[in-house]
Every structure is written in structure tokens, then in C-alpha cells.
VEXDREN-2710 file (C-alpha; in Angstrom, 1 decimal):
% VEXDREN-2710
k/r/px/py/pz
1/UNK/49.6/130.2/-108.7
2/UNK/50.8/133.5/-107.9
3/UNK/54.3/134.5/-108.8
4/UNK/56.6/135.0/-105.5
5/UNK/60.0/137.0/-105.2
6/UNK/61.5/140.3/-104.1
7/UNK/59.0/143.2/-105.7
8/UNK/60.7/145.1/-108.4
9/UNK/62.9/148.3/-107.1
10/UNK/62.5/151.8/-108.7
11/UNK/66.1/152.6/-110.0
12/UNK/68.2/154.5/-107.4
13/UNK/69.3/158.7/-107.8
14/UNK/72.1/159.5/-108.6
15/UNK/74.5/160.0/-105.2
16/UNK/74.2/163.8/-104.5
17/UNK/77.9/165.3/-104.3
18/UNK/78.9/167.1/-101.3
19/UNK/80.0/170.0/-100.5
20/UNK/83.8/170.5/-100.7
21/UNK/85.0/171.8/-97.4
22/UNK/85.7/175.6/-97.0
23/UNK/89.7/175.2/-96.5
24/UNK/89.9/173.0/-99.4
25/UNK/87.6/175.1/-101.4
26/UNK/89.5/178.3/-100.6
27/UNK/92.7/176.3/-101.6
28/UNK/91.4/175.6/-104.7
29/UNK/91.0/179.0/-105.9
30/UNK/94.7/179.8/-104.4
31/UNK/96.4/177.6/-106.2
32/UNK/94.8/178.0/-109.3
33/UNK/95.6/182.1/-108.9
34/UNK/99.5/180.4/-108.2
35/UNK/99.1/178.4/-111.3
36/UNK/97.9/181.1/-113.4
37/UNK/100.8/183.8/-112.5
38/UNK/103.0/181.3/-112.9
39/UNK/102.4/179.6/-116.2
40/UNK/102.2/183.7/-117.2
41/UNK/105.8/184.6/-116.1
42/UNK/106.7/181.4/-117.8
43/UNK/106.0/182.5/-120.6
44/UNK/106.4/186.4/-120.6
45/UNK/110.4/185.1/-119.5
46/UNK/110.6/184.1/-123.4
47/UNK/109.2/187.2/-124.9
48/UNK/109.1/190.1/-122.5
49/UNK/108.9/190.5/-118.8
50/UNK/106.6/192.8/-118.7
51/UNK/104.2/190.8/-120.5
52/UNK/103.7/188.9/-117.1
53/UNK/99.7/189.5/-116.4
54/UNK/101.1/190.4/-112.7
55/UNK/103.2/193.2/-113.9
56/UNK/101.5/194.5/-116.6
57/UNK/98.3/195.1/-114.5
58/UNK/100.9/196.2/-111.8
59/UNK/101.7/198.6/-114.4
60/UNK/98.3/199.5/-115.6
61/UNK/97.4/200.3/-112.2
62/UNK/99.9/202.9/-111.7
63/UNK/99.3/204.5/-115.3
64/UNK/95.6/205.2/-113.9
65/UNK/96.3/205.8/-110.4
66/UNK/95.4/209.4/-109.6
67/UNK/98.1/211.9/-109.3
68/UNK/97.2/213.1/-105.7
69/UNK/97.2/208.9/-105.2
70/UNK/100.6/208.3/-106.3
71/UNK/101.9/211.5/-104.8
72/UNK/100.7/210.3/-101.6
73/UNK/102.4/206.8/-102.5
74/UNK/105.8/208.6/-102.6
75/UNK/105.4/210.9/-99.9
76/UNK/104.7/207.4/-97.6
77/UNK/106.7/205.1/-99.0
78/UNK/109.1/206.5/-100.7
79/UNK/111.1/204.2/-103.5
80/UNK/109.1/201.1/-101.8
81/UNK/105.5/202.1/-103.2
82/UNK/105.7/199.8/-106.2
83/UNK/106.6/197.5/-103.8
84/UNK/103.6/198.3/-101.5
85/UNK/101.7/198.0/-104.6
86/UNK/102.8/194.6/-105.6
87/UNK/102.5/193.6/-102.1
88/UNK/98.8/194.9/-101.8
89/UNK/98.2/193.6/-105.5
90/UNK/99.2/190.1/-104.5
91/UNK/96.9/190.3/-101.1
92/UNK/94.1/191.4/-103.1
93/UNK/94.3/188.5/-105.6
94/UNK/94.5/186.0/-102.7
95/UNK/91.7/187.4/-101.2
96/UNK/89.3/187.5/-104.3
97/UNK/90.8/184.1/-105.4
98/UNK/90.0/182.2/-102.2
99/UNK/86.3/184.2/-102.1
100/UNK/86.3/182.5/-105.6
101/UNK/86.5/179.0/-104.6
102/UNK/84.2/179.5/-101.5
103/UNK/81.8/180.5/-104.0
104/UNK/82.5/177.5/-105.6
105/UNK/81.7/174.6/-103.1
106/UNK/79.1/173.2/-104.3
107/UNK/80.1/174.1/-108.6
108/UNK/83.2/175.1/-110.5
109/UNK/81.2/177.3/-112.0
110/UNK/81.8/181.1/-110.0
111/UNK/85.2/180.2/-109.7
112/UNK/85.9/179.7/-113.0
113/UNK/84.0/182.5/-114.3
114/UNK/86.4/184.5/-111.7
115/UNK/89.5/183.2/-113.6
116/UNK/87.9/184.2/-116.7
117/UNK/87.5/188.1/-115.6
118/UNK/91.1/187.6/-114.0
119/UNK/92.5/186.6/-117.7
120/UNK/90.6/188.9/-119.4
121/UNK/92.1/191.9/-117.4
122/UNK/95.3/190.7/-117.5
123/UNK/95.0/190.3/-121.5
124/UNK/93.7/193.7/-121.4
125/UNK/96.2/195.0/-119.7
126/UNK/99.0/193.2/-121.7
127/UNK/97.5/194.8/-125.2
128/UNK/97.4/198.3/-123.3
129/UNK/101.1/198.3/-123.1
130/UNK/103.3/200.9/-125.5
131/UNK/105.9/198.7/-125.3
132/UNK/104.8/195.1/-126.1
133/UNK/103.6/193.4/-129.3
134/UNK/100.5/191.2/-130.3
135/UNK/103.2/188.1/-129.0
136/UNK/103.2/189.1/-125.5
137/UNK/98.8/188.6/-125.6
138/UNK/100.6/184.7/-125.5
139/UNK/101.3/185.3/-122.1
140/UNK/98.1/186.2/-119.8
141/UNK/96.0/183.8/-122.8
142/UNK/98.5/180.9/-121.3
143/UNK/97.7/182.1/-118.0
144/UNK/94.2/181.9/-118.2
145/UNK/93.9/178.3/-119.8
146/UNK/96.7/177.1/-116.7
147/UNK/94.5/178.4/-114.1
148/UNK/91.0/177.3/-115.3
149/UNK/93.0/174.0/-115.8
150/UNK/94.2/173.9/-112.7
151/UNK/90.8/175.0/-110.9
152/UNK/88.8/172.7/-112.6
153/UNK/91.3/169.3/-112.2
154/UNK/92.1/170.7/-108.1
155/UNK/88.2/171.0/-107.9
156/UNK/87.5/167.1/-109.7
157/UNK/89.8/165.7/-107.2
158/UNK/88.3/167.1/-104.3
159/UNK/84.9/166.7/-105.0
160/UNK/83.9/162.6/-105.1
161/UNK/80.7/161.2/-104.9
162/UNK/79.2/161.2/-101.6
163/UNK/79.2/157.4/-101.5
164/UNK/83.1/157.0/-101.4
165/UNK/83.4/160.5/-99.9
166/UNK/84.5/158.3/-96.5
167/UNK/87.2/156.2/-98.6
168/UNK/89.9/158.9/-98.4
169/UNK/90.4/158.6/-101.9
170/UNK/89.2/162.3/-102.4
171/UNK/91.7/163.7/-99.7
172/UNK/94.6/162.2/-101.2
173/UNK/93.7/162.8/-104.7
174/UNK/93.3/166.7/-103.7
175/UNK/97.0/167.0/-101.5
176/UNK/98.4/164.6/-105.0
177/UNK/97.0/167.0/-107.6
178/UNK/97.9/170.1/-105.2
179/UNK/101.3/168.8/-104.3
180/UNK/101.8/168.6/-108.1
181/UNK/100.1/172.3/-108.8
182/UNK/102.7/174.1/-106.1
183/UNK/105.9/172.0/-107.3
184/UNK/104.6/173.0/-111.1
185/UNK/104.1/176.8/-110.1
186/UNK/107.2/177.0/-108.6
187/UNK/109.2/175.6/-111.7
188/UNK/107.7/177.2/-114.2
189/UNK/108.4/180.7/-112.1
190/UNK/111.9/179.9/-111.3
191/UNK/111.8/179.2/-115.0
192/UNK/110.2/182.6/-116.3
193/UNK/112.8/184.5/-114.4
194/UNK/115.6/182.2/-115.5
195/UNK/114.2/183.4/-118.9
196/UNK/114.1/186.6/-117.8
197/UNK/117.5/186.9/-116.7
198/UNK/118.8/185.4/-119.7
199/UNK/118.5/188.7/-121.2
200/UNK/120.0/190.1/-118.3
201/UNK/121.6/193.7/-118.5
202/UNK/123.9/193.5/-115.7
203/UNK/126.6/191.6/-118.0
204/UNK/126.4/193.9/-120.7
205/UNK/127.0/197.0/-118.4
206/UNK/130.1/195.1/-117.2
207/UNK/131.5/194.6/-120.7
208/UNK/131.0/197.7/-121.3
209/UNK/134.2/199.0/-119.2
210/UNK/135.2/202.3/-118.0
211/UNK/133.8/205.5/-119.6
212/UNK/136.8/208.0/-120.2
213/UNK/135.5/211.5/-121.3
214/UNK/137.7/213.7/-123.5
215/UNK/136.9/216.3/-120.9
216/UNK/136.3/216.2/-117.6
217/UNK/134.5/217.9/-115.0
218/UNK/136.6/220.1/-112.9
219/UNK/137.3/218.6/-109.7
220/UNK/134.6/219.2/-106.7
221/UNK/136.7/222.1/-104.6
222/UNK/137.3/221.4/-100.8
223/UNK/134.8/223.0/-98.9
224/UNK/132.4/222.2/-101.3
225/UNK/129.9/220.7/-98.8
226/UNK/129.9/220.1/-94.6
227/UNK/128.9/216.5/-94.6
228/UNK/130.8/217.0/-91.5
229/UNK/128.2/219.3/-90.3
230/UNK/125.2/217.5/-91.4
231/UNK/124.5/218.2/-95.1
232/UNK/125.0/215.3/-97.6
233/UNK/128.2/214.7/-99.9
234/UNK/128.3/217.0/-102.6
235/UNK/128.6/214.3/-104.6
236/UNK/125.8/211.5/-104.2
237/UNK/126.9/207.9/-104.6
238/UNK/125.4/206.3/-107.6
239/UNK/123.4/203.7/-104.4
240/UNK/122.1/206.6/-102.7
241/UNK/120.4/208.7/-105.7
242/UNK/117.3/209.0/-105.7
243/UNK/114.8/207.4/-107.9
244/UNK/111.5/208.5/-108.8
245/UNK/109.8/206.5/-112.0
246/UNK/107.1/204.3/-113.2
247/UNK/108.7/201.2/-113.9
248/UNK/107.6/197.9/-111.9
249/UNK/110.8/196.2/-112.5
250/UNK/114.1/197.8/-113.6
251/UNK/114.1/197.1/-117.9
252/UNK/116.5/195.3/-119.2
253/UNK/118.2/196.1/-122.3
254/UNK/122.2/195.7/-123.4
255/UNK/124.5/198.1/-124.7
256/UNK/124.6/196.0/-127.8
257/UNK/120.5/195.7/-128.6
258/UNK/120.6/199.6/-127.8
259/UNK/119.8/201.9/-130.5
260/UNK/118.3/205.6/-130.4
261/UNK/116.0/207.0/-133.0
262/UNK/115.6/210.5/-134.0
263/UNK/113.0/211.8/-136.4
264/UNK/109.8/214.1/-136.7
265/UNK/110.6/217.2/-137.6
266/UNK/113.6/216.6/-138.8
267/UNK/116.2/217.8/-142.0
268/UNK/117.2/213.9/-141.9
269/UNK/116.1/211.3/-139.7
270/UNK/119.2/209.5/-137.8
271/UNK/119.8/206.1/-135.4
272/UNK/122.6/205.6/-133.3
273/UNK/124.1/203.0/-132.0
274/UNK/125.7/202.3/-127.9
275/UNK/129.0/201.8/-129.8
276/UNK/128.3/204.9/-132.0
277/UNK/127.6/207.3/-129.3
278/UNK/130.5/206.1/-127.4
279/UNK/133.0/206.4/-129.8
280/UNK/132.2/210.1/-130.0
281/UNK/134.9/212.3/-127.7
282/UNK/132.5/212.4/-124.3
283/UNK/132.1/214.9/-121.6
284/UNK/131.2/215.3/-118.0
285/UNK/129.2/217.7/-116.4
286/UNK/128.9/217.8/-112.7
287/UNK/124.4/218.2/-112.6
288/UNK/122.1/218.4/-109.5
289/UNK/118.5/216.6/-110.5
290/UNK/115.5/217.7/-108.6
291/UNK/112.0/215.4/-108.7
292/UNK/108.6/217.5/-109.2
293/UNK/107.6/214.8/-106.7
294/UNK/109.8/216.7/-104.2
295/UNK/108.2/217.9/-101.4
296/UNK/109.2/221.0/-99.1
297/UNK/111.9/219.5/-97.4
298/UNK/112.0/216.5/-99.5
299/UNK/114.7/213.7/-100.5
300/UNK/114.4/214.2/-103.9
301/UNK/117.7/215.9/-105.3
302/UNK/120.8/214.2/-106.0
303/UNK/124.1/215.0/-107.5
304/UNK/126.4/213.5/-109.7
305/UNK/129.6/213.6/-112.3
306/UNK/127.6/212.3/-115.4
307/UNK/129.3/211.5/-118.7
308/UNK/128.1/211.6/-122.1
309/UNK/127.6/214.2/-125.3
310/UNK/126.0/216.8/-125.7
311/UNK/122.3/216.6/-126.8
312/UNK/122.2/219.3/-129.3
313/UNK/124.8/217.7/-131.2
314/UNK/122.3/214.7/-132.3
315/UNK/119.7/216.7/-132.9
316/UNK/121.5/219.7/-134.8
317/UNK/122.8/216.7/-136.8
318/UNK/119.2/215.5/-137.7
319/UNK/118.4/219.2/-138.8
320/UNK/115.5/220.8/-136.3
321/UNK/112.9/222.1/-138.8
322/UNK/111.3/225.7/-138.1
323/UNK/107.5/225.2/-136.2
324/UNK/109.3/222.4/-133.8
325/UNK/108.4/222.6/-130.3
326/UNK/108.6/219.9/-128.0
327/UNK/111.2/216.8/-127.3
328/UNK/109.2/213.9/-127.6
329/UNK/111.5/211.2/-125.7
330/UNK/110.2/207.5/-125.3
331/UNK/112.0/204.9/-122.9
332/UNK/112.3/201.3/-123.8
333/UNK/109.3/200.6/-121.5
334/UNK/107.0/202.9/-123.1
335/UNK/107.2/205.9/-120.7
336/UNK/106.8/209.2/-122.7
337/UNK/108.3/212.8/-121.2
338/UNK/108.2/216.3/-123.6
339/UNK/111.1/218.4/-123.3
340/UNK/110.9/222.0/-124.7
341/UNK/113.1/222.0/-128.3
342/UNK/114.9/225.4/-126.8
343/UNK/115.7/224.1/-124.1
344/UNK/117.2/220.8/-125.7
345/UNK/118.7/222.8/-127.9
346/UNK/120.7/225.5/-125.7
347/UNK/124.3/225.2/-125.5
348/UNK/124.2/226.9/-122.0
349/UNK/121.7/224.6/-120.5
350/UNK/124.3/221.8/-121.7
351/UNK/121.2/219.1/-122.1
352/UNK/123.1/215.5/-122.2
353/UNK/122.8/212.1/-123.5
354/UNK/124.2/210.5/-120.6
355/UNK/126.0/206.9/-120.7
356/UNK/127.4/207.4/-117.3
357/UNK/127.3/208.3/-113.5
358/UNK/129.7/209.1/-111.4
359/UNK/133.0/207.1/-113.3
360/UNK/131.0/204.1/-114.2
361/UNK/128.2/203.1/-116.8
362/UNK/124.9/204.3/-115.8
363/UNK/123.6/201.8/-112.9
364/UNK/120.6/199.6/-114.5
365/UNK/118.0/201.5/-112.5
366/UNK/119.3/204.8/-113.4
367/UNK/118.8/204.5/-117.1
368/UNK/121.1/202.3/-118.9
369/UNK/122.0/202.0/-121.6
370/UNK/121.4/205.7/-121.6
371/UNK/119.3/208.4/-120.6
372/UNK/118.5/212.0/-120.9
373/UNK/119.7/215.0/-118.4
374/UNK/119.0/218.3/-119.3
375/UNK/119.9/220.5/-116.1
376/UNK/117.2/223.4/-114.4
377/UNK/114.2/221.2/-115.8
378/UNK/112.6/218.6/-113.3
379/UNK/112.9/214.7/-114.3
380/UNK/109.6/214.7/-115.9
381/UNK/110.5/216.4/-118.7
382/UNK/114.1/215.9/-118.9
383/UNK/115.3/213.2/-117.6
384/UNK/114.2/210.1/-119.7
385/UNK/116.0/206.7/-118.7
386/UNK/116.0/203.6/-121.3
387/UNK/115.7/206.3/-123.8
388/UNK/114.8/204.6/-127.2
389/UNK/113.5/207.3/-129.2
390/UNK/113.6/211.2/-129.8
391/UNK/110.7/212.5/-131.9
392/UNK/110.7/216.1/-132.5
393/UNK/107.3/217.2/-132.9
394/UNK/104.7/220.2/-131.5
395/UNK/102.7/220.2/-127.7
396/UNK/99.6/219.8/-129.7
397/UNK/100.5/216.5/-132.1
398/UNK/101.9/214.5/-128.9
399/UNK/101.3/214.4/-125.2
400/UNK/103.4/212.9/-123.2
401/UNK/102.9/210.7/-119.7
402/UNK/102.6/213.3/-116.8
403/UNK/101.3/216.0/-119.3
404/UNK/98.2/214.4/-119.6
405/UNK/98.2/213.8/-116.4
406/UNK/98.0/217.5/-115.4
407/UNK/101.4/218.7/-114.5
408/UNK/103.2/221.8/-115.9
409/UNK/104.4/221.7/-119.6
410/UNK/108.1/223.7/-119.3
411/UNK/108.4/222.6/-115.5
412/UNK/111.7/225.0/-114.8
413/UNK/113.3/223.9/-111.2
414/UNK/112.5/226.4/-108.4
415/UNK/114.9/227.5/-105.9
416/UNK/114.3/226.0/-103.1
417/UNK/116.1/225.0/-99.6
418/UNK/115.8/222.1/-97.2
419/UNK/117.3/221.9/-93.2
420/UNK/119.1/218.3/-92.9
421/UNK/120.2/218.4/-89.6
422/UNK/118.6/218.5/-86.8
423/UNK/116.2/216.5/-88.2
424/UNK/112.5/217.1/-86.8
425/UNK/111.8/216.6/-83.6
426/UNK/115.2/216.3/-82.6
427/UNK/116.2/216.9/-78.7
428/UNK/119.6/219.1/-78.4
429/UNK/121.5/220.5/-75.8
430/UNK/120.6/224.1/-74.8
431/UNK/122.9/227.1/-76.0
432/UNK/124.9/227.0/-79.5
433/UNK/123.2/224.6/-81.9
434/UNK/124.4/224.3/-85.7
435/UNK/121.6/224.8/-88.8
436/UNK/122.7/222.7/-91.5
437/UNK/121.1/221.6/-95.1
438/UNK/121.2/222.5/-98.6
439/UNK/119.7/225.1/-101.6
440/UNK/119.4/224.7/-105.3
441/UNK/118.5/227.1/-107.9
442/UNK/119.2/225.1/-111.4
443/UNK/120.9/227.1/-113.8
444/UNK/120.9/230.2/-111.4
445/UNK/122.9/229.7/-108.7
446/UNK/122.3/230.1/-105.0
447/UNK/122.9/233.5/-103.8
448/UNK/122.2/233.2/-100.3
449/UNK/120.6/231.2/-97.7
450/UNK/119.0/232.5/-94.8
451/UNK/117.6/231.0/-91.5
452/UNK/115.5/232.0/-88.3
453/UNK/114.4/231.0/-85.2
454/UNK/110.6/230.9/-84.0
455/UNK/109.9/233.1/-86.5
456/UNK/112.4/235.8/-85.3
457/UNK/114.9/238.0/-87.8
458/UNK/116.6/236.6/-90.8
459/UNK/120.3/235.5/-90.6
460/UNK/122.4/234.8/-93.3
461/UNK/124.3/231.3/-93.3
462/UNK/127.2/230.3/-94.6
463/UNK/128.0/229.0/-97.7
464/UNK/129.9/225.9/-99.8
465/UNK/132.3/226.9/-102.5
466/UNK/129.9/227.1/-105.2
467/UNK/130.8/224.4/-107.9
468/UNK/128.9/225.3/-110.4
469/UNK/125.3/227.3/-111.3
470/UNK/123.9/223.6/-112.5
471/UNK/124.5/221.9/-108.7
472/UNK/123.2/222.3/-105.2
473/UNK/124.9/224.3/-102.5
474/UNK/125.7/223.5/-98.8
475/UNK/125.3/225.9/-95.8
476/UNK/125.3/226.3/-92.4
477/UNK/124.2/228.7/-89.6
478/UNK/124.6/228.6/-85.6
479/UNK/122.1/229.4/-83.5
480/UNK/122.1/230.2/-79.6
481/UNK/118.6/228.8/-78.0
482/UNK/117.8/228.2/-74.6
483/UNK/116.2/225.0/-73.1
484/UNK/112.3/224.7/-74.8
485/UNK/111.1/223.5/-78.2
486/UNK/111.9/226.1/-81.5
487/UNK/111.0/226.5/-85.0
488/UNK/114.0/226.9/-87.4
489/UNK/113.0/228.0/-90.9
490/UNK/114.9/228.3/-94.0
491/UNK/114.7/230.3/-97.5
492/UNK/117.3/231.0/-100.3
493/UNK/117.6/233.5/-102.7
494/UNK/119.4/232.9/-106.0
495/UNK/121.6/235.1/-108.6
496/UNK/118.5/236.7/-110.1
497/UNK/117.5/238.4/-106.9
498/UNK/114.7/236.1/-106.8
499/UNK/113.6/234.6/-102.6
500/UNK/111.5/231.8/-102.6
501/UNK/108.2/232.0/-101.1
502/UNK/107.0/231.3/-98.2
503/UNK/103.4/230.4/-99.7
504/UNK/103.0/226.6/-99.4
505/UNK/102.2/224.9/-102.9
506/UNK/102.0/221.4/-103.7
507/UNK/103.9/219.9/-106.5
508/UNK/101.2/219.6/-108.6
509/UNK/101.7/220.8/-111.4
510/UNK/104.9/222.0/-111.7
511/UNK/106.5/221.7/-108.0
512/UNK/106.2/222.8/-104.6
513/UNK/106.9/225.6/-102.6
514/UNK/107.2/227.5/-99.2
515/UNK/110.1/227.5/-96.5
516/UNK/111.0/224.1/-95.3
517/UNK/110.2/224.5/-91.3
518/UNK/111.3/221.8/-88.5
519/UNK/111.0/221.9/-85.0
520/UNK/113.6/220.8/-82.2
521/UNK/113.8/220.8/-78.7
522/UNK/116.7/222.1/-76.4
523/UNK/117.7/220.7/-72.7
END
């Protein structure tokens, strides 16, 4: 009799998994990228901020960002382009991020290989630091591992089987999991800058009380600008200086960690203490400070009382040896700037080791603990803040941060002028308008300033009370116009005898030039 029941069934394939939808995939990748920067600032917050993958690719990027690049970044945005760079960083990585976990809908596989290149750059980037150790590679490895962690568990959760895809299970496993990702992120960030801030520089500056030089400047003369009249204050407030550097966040280092290091070729290699260098009798010096990155016309200059020694003084005490040529200055965060050794060395240039600005500690973003200021140079080679270390050494045996990146070597200040008021463009009343705006010639003096009026005959301005040879002076002209638009131009000549030119250069390599031209109309 033949054997009856239900014919044997061939064993059943495994459910297929499905295809994560494209929001939830794209999320993935985003919060994983979250994760990642977090769990890095986490840790960088206990060793070093810039050890943060974020900044120190931040950083990288403006180390190998062309100079006509980052001119172009100042010109535009002026003290926000790292901003605009942080900004456009942090789009980028969203972008590519959610691209990732697209790519990654139906396996974690191109997203995690993604995260992989992501911490791989940003361990690069870390090691290529001057300023950070082999501890600080902790700090984009932890980032890595968090967001190929995170990827992989945000990627589980939303990706069931196909045959309880319709359960909801998957949906609220994915908004649990990513709940717990953005509530993670966001403490471990608030916790890396807590870190951070711990070794905050603000309180030390406070402690550090007022700076009283043994010798002050002479008082700034009346008449010595016509901020009335449209030029600045001849003295600039320590919030209105300008500042032109590298650094993607402000370093961070107290009065009492501070120490300065000079050696190379040197009788007698010395350090020196904050306390050390203030307890010597300090001096101020009233100083203009011009940017190369200064344009015809540009923002760039500033004036101020600064107060500190005298830089000769710490390196006559190490002993200069014969064959010395260049300054080699490093600042805590690794920037490098060469300083010619006779200029560092002249009493007359009066080079400083600055501690302060304008009656108070140097403001963190301005350098302190303290800086360099070495009058009738530009900043790049004389003006380095967070100054750690002072090698004295030749052009040939060290090369310092813009040098290699083209610009001049000895980079004197030229005399130049600029027309602040009107500004361009500006619409005036017809007849008598006043010409207003300033000159410099570091360690010269302005001479004379001259305007004219759609390219018409010279006419000499009038001039501030000249402070000194080391600062900028004020002048102003009146002109009669009658209803139309006009060209006013503007040159100075200095105490050599010297005019500037009117040929147009850019500041590349070692500044700009021509006559600063704006046009107005009358009605």
C-alpha cells in the first residue's frame, strides 16, 4: 500500500533583506560623520585641541592651500575665512557622508570603507602637525572606531529581514539607536570642549593683572589723528586690530605653562619664564603693524601702545655667534616666521617681546602669553604670537612658514597710503568735499601726502602731529567738485625722498603697491 501524506518540501532561502530607504540610509552615514567628530573632540579636549580630526585637517588644509587661494580668502572674507572654511569643511563632510550611506543601501560595506579614508586623513593629518605628539594619533584613531561603530550598529538596526520588515520593529530600533547616537554626540562634544576649556587661558590673563612699564610711551599729542574727519583713532582698540594668522582656533596657553627658548647659534643657550620676563623693568613703544596680506587700500594696519622688553636684550644675553642670520621664531601651535638677526638685533628698530597691548595683557588672539613686534618689517616675519621658541640659525639650515611658500625673505614695510573717507562709491553733495585717510612708512616717517582729482595736479594734504617714525600718520585734503562722479587718488612720500608708485603690484611676495583710487559721486 502506498504511503500517503504531504510530499516532502525543499528547505526555504534565506529571506532577501531589503533595501534601507534613501532618508534613512543618508542618515546613517550623518550620524556616524556626527559620532566620529565627536568621540574625536572628546578626546583631543584631554590632550590637545588641535588634535581634533576636524581641526587638524581644518589646519592642514590651510597649510596647503595656495597662496593666491588664501589671499583671495582674505581679500573676501576678511577675519571670517577660517570660518568660511570650517563652514564649507563641515558641508563637504555632510555631503560625502550621506553619499556614503546612499552607497550603502543595500551593504555597510562603501560606507564603511568611506569612514575608513575619513580616519585615515584625519590621522594623517594629526601626525602632520609641528605641534602635537604621538598621544594626540589617540584622537582621530578614537574617531574612526566611534563612527564605524556607529555606522555599522545605525545600519543593523535599520536593516531587518524582509519578513518582519512590516512589524515596525526596524523603524523603531533605527530612531532608538539614532536617538542614542545624537544625545551621545552631543555629550561627548560638550564634553571635549569642557576639556578644552579647562585649560582655558582667559583666567590666566586675568591673574595676570596690570602691566606697569618702567617707561612709558610719550603720550599720543592732540591732533595726532581726525577721527573727526574720517580717519581711524590713532590708537586702535585692542577689539578692532586687525588679525591676520593661520590658527583655526585661538591657542590656549597660561602665563604660568609659558616658557621661551633660545638657542642655535648661540654663546649660551637660555629659557625664560612669563614671571621672568616680567619682572624685568618693561617698556612701551607706541608701533604701527602692517599685514603683507594688505591690499592697496586695505584694512590691514593697526596701532597700538605695546609693552614689553626689548628683544636684543635676550638674545645679546644668549651670545649671537658670528655666521648667524636669520630669527627662527616658532609659536606654540607650530607656525614658523624668519626674522633677519640685524634686524632683531638693532637698537633703533627697537624689536620687542611684547606681553602687552594697549594697558592690558596681550588679548588671547593677539599672542598671549607673548609675542614678537619688530617695527618696519611686515607680520610674517616679525610678528610671531604664542612665541615658544627663538632659534638663531642661517636662511639656508631653516625655512620658515610663508618662505616656503614664496614670499619675500627681509619683507621691509613700504610706504604706502589709503583714502578712508568717502568710502567708494559714496554719493556727496556738490562743491567742497573733505579727502581723508592715512600713510605709513615704518621706520621712515611720512613726509607728505598728496591727493588729486580725476587724475588732475597733485595737492598736498594736511598732516597729524607725527608721533613717531614707527606709527601711521593722518591727513586730510579738501576738494571743490561739481555735481558728476570723480576719481580721488592718493600717494605719500616719506623722509627719504622716496614716492610710492603708482605701478600696481600684488602682495606676493613681499607686499603690494600703487596709489589707492576710489570713486565718488557729487549732487
Amino acid at each position: 500500500m502506498a504511503e500517503t501524506g504531504t510530499p516532502p518540501q525543499a528547505p526555504s532561502a534565506p529571506p532577501e533583506r531589503v533595501r534601507l530607504r534613501a532618508w534613512v540610509a543618508a542618515l546613517c552615514g550623518v550620524l556616524a560623520l556626527v559620532a566620529a567628530l565627536a568621540a574625536g573632540h572628546l578626546v583631543a579636549g584631554l590632550i590637545a585641541v588641535n588634535a581634533s580630526p576636524y581641526l587638524a585637517v581644518g589646519n592642514g588644509a590651510i597649510d596647503l592651500t595656495p597662496v593666491e587661494l588664501k589671499d583671495f580668502a582674505v581679500r573676501t572674507f576678511g577675519t571670517y575665512d577660517k570660518l568660511v572654511l570650517l563652514a564649507g569643511m563641515a558641508l563637504v563632510l555632510v555631503v560625502v557622508s550621506a553619499l556614503a550611506g546612499l552607497a550603502s543601501r543595500r551593504s555597510v560595506w562603501p560606507g564603511a570603507v568611506v569612514i575608513t579614508l575619513f580616519g585615515v586623513v584625519g590621522i594623517v593629518a594629526v601626525a602632520a602637525r609641528p605641534d602635537l605628539g604621538a598621544a594626540a594619533l589617540l584622537a582621530p584613531l578614537v574617531s574612526l572606531i566611534a563612527g564605524a561603530a556607529v555606522f555599522v550598529a545605525l545600519h543593523r538596526a535599520a536593516r531587518p529581514r524582509a519578513v518582519s520588515a512590516a512589524t515596525g520593529t526596524s523603524r523603531r530600533a533605527f530612531l532608538t539607536t539614532g536617538a542614542g547616537v545624537v544625545v551621545g554626540s552631543a555629550l561627548a562634544g560638550v564634553g571635549g570642549q569642557a576639556l578644552a576649556g579647562s585649560k582655558n587661558a582667559a583666567a590666566s590673563r586675568a591673574a595676570v593683572g596690570p602691566l606697569v612699564p618702567a617707561r612709558t610711551a610719550p603720550a599720543i599729542p592732540a591732533g595726532a589723528d581726525f577721527a573727526g574727519l574720517g580717519t581711524p583713532s590713532f590708537l586702535t582698540p585692542n577689539p578692532e586690530f586687525y588679525r591676520v594668522d593661520t590658527a583655526l582656533t585661538v591657542p590656549q596657553v597660561r602665563a604660568e605653562d609659558w616658557s621661551l627658548r633660545v638657542h642655535g647659534m648661540v654663546g649660551r643657550e637660555r629659557r625664560y619664564s612669563y614671571q621672568d620676563i616680567r619682572d624685568r623693568p618693561l617698556v612701551e613703544r607706541t608701533i604701527t603693524m602692517t599685514c603683507v596680506s594688505n591690499e592697496v587700500g586695505g584694512p590691514y594696519v593697526s596701532t597700538a601702545n605695546f609693552i614689553g622688553i626689548d628683544l636684543a636684550d635676550l638674545l645679546e644675553e644668549a651670545g649671537v655667534q658670528p655666521g648667524a642670520e636669520q630669527l627662527f621664531a616658532t609659536s606654540v601651535d607650530g607656525w614658523t616666521s624668519g626674522t633677519p638677526v640685524p634686524a632683531a638685533l638693532d637698537r633703533e628698530l627697537v624689536g620687542m617681546l611684547a606681553l602687552g597691548m594697549n594697558g592690558e595683557p596681550l588679548p588671547l588672539e593677539h599672542g598671549f602669553p607673548a609675542r614678537l613686534v619688530i617695527p618696519g618689517l611686515y607680520g610674517y616675519v616679525s610678528a610671531t604670537k604664542w612665541v615658544v621658541d627663538l632659534e638663531v640659525t642661517t636662511w639656508r639650515a631653516r625655512r620658515a612658514y610663508w618662505l616656503n611658500r614664496g614670499w619675500g625673505e627681509q619683507a621691509p614695510i613700504k610706504t604706502q597710503s589709503r583714502i578712508d573717507f568717502p568710502k567708494g562709491f559714496a554719493t556727496l553733495p556738490a562743491g567742497t568735499v573733505r579727502i581723508s585717510g592715512v600713510a605709513w612708512a615704518q621706520h621712515t616717517g611720512v613726509a607728505r601726502v598728496e591727493v588729486r582729482v580725476n587724475n588732475g595736479p597733485w595737492q598736498d594734504a594736511t598732516l597729524s602731529r607725527e608721533v613717531n617714525v614707527d606709527t601711521w600718520r593722518m591727513w586730510y585734503a579738501e576738494i571743490t567738485v561739481p555735481a558728476g562722479t570723480h576719481q580721488v587718488s592718493c600717494r605719500a612720500t616719506d623722509r627719504s625722498g622716496y614716492t610710492q608708485t603708482q605701478e600696481r603690484a600684488g602682495t606676493v611676495p613681499d607686499g603690494a603697491t600703487g596709489w589707492h583710487t576710489i570713486s565718488f559721486t557729487a549732487k
